[in-house]
C-alpha positions in Angstrom: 0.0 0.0 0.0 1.6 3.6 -1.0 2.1 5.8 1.8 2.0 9.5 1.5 4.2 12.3 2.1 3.2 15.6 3.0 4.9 19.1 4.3 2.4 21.2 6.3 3.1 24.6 7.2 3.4 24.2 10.6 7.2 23.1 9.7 6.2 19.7 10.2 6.8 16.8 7.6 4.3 14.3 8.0 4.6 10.5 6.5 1.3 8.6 6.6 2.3 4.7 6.5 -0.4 3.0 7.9 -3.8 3.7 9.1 -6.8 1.5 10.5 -10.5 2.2 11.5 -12.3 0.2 14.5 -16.0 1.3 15.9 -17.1 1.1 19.3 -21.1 0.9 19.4 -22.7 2.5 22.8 -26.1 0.0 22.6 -24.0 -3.0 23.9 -20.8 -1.3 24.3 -19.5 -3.5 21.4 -16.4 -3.3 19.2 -16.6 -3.6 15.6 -13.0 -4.8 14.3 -12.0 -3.7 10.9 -9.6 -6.6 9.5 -7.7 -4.6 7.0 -5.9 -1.7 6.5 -7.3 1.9 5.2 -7.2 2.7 1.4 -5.5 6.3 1.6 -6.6 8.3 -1.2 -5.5 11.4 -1.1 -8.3 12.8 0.2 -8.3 10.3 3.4 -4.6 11.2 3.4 -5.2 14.8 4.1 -8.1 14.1 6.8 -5.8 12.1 8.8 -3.1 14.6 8.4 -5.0 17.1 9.9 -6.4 15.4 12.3 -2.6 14.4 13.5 -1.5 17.9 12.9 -4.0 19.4 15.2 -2.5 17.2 18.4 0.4 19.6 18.4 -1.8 22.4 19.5 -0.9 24.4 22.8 -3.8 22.5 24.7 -2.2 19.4 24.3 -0.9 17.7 27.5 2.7 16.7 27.6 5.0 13.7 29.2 7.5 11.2 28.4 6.0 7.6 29.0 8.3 5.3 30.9 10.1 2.4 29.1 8.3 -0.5 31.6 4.7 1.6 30.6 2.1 -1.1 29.6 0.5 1.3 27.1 3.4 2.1 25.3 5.0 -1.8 25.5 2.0 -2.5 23.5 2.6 -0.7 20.4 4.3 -2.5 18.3 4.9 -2.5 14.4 2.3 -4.9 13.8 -0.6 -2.1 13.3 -3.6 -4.4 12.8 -2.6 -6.2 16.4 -1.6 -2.8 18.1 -4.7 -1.2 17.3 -6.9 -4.2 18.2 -4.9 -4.4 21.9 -5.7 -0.6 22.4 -8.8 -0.5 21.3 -10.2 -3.2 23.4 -8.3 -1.4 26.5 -10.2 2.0 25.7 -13.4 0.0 25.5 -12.7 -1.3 29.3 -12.5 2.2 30.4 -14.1 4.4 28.2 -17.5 2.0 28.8 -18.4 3.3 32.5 -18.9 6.5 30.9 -22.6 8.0 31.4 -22.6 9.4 28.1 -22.0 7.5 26.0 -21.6 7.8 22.1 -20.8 6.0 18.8 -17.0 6.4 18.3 -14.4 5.5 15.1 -10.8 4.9 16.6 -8.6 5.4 14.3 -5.3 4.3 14.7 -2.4 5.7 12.3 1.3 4.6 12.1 3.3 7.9 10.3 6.6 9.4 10.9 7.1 13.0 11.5 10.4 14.7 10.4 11.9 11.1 9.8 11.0 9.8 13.3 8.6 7.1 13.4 5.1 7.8 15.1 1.8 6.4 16.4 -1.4 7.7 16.9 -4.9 7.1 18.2 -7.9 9.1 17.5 -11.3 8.5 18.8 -13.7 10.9 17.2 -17.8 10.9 18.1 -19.6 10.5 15.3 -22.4 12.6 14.1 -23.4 10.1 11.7 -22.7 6.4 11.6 -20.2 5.1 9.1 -20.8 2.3 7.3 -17.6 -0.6 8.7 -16.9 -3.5 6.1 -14.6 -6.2 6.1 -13.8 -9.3 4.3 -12.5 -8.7 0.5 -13.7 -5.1 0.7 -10.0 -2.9 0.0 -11.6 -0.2 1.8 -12.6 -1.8 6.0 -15.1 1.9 6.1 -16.2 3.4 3.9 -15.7 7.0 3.9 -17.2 9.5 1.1 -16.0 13.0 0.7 -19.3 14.1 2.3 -19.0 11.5 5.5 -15.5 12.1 6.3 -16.1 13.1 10.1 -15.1 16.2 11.6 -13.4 17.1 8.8 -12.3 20.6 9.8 -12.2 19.9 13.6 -9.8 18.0 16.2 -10.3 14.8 17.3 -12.5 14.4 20.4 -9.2 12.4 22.0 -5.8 12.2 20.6 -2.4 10.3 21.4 0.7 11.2 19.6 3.8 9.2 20.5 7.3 9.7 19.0 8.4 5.9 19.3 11.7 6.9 19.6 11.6 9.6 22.6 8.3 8.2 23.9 7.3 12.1 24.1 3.6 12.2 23.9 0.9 14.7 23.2 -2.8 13.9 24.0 -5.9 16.1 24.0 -8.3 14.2 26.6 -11.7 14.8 27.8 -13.2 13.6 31.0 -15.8 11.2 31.2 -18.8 11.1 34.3 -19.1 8.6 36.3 -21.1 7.8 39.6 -21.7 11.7 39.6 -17.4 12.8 39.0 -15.8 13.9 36.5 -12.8 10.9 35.5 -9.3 11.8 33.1 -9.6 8.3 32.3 -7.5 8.5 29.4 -4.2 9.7 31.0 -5.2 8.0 34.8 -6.3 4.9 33.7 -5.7 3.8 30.1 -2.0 5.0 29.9 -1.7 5.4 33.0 0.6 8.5 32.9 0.5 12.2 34.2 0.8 14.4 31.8 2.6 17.9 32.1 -0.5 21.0 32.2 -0.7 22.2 28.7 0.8 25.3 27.4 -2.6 27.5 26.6 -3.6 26.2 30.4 -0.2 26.7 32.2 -0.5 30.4 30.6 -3.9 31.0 31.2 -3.0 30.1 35.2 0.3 32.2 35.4 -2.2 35.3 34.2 -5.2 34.5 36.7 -2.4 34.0 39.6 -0.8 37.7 38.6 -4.9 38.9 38.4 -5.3 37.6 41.5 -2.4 39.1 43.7 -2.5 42.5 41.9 -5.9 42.5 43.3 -5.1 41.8 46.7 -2.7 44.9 46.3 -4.8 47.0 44.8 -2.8 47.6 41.7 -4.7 45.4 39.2 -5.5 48.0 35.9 -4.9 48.1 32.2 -1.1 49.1 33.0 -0.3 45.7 35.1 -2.8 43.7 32.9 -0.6 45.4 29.6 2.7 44.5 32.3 1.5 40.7 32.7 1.7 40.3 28.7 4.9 41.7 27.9 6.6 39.8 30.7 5.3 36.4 28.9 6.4 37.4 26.0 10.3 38.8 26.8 10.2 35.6 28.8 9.0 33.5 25.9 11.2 35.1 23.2 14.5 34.8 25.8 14.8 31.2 26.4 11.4 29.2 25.7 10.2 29.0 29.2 8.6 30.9 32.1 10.0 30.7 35.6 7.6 31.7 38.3 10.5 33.6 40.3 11.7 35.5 37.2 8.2 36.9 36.6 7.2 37.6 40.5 10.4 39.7 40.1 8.7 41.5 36.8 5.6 41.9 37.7 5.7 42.7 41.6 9.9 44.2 42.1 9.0 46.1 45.0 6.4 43.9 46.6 7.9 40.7 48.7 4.7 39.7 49.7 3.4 39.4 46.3 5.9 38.2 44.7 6.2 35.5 47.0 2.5 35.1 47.1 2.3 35.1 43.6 5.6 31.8 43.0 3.7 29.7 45.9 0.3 29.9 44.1 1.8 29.5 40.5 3.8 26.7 41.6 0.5 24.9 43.4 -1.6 25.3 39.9 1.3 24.3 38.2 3.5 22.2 39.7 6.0 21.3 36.8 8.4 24.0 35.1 6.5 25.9 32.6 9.3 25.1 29.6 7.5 25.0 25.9 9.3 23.3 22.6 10.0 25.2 19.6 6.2 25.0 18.1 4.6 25.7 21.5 6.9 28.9 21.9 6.6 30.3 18.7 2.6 30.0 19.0 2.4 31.8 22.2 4.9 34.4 21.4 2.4 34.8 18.4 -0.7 35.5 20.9 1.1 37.9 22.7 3.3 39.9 20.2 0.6 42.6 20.4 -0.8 44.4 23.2 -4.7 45.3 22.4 -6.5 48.1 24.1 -10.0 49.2 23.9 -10.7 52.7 25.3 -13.6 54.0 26.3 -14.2 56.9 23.4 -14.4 53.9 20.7 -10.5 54.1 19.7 -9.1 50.6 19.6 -5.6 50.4 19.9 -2.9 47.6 18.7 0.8 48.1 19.9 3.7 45.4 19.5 4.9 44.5 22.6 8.2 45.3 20.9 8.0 49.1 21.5 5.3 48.7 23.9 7.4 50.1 27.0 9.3 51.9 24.6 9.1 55.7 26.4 10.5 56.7 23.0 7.6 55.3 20.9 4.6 55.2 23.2 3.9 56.7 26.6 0.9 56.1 29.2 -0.3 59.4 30.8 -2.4 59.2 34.2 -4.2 63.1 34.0 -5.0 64.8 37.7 -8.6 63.9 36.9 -8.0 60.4 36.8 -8.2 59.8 33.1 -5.3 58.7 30.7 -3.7 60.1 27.7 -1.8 58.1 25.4 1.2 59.8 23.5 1.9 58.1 20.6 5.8 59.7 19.4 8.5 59.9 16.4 5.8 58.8 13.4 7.3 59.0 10.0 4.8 57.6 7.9 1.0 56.8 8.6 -1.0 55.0 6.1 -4.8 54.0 6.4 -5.7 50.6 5.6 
C-alpha cells in the first residue's frame, strides 16, 4: 500500500504509513473490528493529516511515557494487532462512561520529520459510518461528504514519537457515579501528563490577576505589564520561571511576589518550559498588546515598543483619566 508524504506549514513533515478504522457501538458497548488496512486516497490522506496535525496544539498535555509503561510496550509494528490491543483497552475504560456515544478509533502509524510515530484518535460520530470487512479494500467506507469532523480536532488524541516516547494527548473527561474521570491519562495510559501550554499560561495570568488584586494595583497598566513579561520571557529562552516573573511583575512587593511563585507553583506544579512550536505560538498571541478605550479608539501596539518611552507613553491626567502619547511617526497609512 503507497504511503503518503506531505509538508504542512506548521514546519512539520508528516509521513502517513499505515492507518486503520475500528468502531465502538454505545447500545451494547461493542467493538466492531475492521480486518484490513485503510485505502488512503489522497483525500483520506489529508483528513488524517489534519487530524494528527492538530494534536500539536498548545492545549495538548505533555510527558514522556516510561520504558516499563504497559500502554506504550504494546505498540508495536504490527498495526492491525496494536490497534486491536488498544482498542479493546479503551473500550474497558471508556465503557463506564454515562454518556456514551458512537466512536471510530482510528489508529495511524506515520513518521514526522523522519522519526517514526503512532497515533490514536477516537472521534464521536455525528453520523454512523458504514464498517466493512472481508474482500472489501476499503474496512469503512468513507465519502467526501461522510468524512467526520473534517475541519475539527479529534474528540481524543495520542501522539507518541516511538523513539523519545514524548507524547501529546488532547483528553476529555468522562462522568461517572456523579465525578468527572481523566480516564485517558489516569487509567488507560496510566501516565501524568505535564498542564498544557494554553492552560499553564492561562493560570500564570489569573495567579498575577489575582495578587494584583489583593494589592490594589490590578489596571490596564499591570494587565498590559502581565503580557509583555510572557512574552520577553517567551522570546529569551522558551520557558517561564515563576520567580523570574514575580520579580517582573511585583519588584517592590515581597509579599506578592512571594504570594504570587507559591500559588503559580501549586496550579502548576512542573516548570513551565514549551518546545520550539509551543513557543513560537504563544509568542504569536502575545506579540501585540490590544487596548480598547472608552471613546471607541481601539488600539494595537507590539509588545516590541510597547514600554518603549521613545515610541509610546501612558499618561495618568489629575482627573484620573489617561492620555496616550503616541511619538516619532514618520509615515501613517490607512488601511
Amino acid at each position: 500500500m503507497p504511503s503518503h508524504y506531505t509538508r504542512t506549514n506548521t514546519f512539520m513533515d508528516i509521513y502517513i504509513k499505515k492507518a486503520i478504522i475500528h468502531q465502538f457501538s454505545p447500545d451494547d458497548t461493542e467493538l466492531f473490528l475492521a480486518d484490513k488496512f485503510l485505502n488512503i486516497t489522497p483525500k483520506i490522506e489529508e483528513y488524517l493529516r489534519k487530524k494528527v496535525e492538530r494534536v500539536y496544539s498548545d492545549e495538548a498535555k505533555t510527558g514522556i511515557f516510561e520504558e516499563e509503561n504497559p500502554f506504550f510496550n504494546h505498540i508495536t509494528d504490527d498495526l492491525l494487532e496494536t490497534s486491536v490491543t488498544l482498542a479493546n483497552l479503551w473500550k474497558e475504560e471508556f465503557s463506564i462512561s454515562e454518556n456514551l456515544k458512537t466512536n471510530d478509533l482510528i489508529f495511524i502509524q506515520f513518521s514526522k520529520d523522519g522519526v517514526e510515530h503512532f497515533a490514536f484518535l477516537r472521534i464521536a460520530l455525528r453520523e454512523t459510518l458504514t464498517h466493512l470487512g472481508g474482500e472489501v479494500d476499503n474496512p469503512i467506507r468513507l465519502t467526501q461528504n461522510n468524512l467526520p469532523g473534517f475541519g475539527t480536532g479529534a474528540d481524543e488524541a495520542l501522539v507518541v514519537n516511538l523513539q523519545t516516547r514524548k507524547y501529546h494527548l488532547i483528553e476529555k473527561r468522562i462522568k461517572y457515579n456523579g465525578a468527572f474521570l481523566n480516564y485517558f491519562s489516569e487509567n488507560l495510559i496510566q501516565a501524568q501528563p505535564k498542564i498544557s501550554p494554553k492552560k499553564s499560561i492561562k493560570e500564570l495570568e489569573k495567579t498575577a490577576q489575582k495578587i494584583a488584586e489583593t494589592f490594589n494595583s490590578d489596571d490596564f497598566q499591570f494587565q498590559s505589564k502581565v503580557k509583555s513579561a510572557i512574552f520577553n520571557h517567551l522570546e529569551e529562552n522558551n520557558e517561564l520561571s515563576p520567580e523570574k516573573l514575580a520579580n517582573d511583575l511585583f519588584d517592590n512587593n515581597l509579599t506578592a511576589r512571594l504570594s504570587f511563585v507559591d500559588q503559580v507553583k501549586e496550579a502548576v506544579p512542573e516548570p513551565v518550559q514549551f518546545d520550539e512550536i509551543d513557543a513560537s505560538r504563544q509568542l504569536k498571541r502575545f506579540e501585540n498588546q490590544k487596548l480598547s478605550l472608552s471613546n471607541g479608539i481601539e488600539l494595537i501596539v507590539p509588545n516590541s515598543i510597547y514600554q518603549d518611552a521613545e515610541s509610546v507613553e501612558f499618561i495618568q491626567n489629575d482627573n484620573g483619566t489617561y492620555s496616550i502619547l503616541i511619538k516619532n511617526i514618520e509615515d501613517i497609512q490607512s488601511k
